[in-house]
C-alpha atoms as an extended CHARMM CRD file, in Angstrom:
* protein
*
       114  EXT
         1         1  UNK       CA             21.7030000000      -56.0820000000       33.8390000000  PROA      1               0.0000000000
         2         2  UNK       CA             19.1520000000      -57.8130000000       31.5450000000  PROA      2               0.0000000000
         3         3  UNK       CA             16.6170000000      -55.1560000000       29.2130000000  PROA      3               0.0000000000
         4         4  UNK       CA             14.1470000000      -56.3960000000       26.9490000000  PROA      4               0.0000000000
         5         5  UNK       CA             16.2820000000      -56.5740000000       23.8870000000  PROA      5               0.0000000000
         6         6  UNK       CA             18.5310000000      -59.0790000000       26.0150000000  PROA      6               0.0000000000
         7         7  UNK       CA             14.7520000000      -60.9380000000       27.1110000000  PROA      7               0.0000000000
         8         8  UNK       CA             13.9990000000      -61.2770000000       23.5920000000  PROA      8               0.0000000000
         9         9  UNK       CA             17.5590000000      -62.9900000000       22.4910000000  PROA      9               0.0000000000
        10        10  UNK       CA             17.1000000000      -65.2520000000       25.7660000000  PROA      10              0.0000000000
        11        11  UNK       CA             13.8440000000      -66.3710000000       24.4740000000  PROA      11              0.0000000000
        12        12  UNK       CA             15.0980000000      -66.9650000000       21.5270000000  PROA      12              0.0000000000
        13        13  UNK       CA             17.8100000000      -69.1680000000       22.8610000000  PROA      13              0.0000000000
        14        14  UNK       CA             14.7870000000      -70.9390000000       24.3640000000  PROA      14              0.0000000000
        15        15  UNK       CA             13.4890000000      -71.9620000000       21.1130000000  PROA      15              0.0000000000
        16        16  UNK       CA             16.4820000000      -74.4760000000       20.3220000000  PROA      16              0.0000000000
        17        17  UNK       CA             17.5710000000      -75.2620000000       24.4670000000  PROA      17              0.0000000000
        18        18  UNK       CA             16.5420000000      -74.6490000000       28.1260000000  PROA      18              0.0000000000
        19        19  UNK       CA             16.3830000000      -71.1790000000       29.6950000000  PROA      19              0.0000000000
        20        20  UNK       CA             15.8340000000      -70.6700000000       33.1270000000  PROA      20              0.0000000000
        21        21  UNK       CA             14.5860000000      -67.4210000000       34.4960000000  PROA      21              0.0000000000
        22        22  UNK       CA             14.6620000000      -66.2880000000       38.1160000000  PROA      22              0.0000000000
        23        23  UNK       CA             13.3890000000      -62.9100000000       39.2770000000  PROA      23              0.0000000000
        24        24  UNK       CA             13.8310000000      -62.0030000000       42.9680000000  PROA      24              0.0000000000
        25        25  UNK       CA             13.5890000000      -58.6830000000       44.8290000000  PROA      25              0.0000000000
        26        26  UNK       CA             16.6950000000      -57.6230000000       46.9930000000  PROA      26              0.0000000000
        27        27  UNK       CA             14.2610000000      -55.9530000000       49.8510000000  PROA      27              0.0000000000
        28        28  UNK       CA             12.2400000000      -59.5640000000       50.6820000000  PROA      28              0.0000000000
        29        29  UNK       CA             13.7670000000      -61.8890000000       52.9750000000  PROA      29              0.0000000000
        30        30  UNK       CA             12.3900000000      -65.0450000000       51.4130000000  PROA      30              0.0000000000
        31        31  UNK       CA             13.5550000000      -63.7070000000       47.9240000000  PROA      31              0.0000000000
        32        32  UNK       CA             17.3290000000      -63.2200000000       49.4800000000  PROA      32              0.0000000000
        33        33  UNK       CA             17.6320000000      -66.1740000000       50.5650000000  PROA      33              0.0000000000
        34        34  UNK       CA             16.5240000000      -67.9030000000       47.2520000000  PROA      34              0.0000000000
        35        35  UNK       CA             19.2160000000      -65.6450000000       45.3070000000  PROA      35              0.0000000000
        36        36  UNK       CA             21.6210000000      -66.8540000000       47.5070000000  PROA      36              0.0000000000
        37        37  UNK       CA             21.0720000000      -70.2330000000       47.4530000000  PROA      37              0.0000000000
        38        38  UNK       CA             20.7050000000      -70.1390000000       43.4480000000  PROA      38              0.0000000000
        39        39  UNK       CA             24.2990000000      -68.5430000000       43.5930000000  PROA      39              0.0000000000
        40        40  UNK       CA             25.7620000000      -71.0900000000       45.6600000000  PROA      40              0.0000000000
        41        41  UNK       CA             24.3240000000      -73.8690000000       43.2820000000  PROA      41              0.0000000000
        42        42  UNK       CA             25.3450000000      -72.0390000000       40.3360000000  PROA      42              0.0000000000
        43        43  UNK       CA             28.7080000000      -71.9070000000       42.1990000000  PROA      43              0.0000000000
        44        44  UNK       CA             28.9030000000      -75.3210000000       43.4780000000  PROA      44              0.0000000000
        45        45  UNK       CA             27.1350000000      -77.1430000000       40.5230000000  PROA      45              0.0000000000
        46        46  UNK       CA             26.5400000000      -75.5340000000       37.8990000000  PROA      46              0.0000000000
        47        47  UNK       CA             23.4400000000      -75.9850000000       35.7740000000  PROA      47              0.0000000000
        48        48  UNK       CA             23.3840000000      -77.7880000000       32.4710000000  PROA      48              0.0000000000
        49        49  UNK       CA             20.6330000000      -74.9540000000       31.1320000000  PROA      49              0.0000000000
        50        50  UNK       CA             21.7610000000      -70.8840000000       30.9530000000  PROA      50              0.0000000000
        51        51  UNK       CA             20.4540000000      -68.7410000000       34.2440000000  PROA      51              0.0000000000
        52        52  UNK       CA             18.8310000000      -65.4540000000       33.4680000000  PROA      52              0.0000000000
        53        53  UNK       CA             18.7150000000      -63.6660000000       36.6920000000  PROA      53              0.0000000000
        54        54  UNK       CA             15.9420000000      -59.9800000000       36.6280000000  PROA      54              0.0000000000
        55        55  UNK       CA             16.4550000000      -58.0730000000       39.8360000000  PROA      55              0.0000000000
        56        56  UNK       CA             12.2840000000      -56.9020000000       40.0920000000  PROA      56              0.0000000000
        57        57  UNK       CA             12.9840000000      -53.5120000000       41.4720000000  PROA      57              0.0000000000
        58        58  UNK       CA             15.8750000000      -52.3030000000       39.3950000000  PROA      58              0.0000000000
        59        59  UNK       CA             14.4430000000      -54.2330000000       36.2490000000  PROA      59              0.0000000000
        60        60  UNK       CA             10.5040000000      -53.7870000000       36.9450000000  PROA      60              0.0000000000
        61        61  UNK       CA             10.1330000000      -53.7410000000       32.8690000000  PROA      61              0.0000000000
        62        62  UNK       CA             11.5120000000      -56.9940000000       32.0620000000  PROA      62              0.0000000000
        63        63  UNK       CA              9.9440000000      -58.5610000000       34.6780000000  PROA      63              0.0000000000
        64        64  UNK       CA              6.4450000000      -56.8100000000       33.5590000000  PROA      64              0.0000000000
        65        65  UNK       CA              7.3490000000      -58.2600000000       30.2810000000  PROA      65              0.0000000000
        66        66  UNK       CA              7.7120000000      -61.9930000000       31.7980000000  PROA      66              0.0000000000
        67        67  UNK       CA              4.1280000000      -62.1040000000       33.0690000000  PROA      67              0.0000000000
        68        68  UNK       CA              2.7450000000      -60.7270000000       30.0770000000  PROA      68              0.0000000000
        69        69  UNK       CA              4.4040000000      -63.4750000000       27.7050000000  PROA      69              0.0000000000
        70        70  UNK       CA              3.9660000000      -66.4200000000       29.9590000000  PROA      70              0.0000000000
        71        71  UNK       CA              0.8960000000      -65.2600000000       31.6330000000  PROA      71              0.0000000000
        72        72  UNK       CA              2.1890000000      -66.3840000000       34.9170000000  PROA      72              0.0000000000
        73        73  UNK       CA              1.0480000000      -64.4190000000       38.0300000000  PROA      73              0.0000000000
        74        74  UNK       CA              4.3740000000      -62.0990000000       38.6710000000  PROA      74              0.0000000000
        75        75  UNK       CA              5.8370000000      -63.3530000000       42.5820000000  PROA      75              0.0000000000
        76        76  UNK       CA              9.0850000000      -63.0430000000       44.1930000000  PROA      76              0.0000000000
        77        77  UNK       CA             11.4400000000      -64.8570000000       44.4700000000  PROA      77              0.0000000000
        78        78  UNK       CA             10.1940000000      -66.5360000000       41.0290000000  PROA      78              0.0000000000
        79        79  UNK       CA             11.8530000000      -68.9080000000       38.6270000000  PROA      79              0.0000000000
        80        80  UNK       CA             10.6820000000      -70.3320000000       35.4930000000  PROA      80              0.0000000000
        81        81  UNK       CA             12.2090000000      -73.3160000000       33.2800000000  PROA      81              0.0000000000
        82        82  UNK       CA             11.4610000000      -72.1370000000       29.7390000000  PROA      82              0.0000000000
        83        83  UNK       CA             11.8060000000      -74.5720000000       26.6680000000  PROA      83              0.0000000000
        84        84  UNK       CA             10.3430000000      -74.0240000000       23.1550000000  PROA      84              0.0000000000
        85        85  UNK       CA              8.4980000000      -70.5780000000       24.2450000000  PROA      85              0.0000000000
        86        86  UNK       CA              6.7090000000      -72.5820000000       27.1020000000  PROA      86              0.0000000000
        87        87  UNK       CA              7.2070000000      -72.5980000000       30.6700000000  PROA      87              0.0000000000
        88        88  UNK       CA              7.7200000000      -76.2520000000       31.5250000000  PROA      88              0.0000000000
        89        89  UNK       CA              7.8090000000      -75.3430000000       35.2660000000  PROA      89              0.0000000000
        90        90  UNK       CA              7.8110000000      -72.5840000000       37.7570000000  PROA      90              0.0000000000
        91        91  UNK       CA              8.0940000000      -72.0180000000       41.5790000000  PROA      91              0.0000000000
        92        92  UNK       CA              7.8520000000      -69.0830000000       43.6290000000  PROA      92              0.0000000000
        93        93  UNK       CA              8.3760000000      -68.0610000000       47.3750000000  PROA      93              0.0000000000
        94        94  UNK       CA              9.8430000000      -71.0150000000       49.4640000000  PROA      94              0.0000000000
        95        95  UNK       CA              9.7270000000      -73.6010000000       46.4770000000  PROA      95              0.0000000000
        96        96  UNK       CA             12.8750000000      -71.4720000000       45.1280000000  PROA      96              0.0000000000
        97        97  UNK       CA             15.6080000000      -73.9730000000       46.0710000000  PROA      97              0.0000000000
        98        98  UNK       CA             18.3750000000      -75.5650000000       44.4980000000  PROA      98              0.0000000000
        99        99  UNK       CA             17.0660000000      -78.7270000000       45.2710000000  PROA      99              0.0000000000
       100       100  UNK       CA             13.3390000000      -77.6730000000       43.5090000000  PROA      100             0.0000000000
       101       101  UNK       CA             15.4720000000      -76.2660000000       40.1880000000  PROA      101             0.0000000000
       102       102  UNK       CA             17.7440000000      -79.2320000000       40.0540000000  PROA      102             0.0000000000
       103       103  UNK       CA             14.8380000000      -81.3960000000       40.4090000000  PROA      103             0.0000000000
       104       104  UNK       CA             12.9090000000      -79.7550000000       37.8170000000  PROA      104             0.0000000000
       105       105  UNK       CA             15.7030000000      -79.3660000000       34.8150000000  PROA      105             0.0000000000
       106       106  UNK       CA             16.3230000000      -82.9040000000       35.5940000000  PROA      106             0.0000000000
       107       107  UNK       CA             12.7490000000      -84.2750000000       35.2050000000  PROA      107             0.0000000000
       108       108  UNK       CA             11.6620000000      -81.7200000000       32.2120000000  PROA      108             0.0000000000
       109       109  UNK       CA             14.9610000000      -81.6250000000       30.2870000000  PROA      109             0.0000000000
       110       110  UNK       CA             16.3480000000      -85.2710000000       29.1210000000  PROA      110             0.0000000000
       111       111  UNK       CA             19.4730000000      -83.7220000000       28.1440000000  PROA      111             0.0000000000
       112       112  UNK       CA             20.3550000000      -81.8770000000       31.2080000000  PROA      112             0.0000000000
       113       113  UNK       CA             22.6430000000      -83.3950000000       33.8150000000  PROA      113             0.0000000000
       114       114  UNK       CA             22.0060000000      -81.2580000000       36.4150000000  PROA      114             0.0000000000
């Protein structure tokens, strides 16, 4: 389970390479499905860029602490493609596919072969 201390050294991984952060609730529908379709992509095709994964309800602190140093509007399911301590993209709600990630790390990371 990811705590701030483990936030802070995945940001600071994100200084020097690609993080990508997802946050989903296990009580919303639309936010299951998203987890389960990031698993089967992380299964089936792994991504060239580390996956951070903050369950909202069981880690409401590290997720707090998300929106507060990205100033992004906190939704779930969420996922944000962090590179140099920016957020290069995000999606939330339905636009939490593998298809949207792959798409993304592709487009916004030249080294990525996603």
């Amino acid at each position: 389970m990811l705590n701030l201390a483990d936030l802070d050294a995945a940001l600071a991984r994100a200084k020097g390479e690609a993080i990508l952060i997802f946050k989903h609730s296990p009580t919303c529908g639309v936010s299951a499905q998203a987890h389960e379709e990031i698993g089967d992509l992380l299964a089936n095709a792994p991504l060239a860029v580390p996956v951070y994964v903050i369950s909202v309800r069981l880690q409401r602190e590290v997720s707090e602490a998300v929106t507060r140093r990205f100033g992004i509007r906190h939704e779930s399911p969420q996922v944000l493609l962090v590179h140099d301590g920016a957020v290069l993209w995000h999606a939330s709600h339905f636009r939490v596919s593998a298809a949207e990630i792959q798409t993304a790390v592709r487009r916004l990371i030249p080294f990525a072969s996603a």
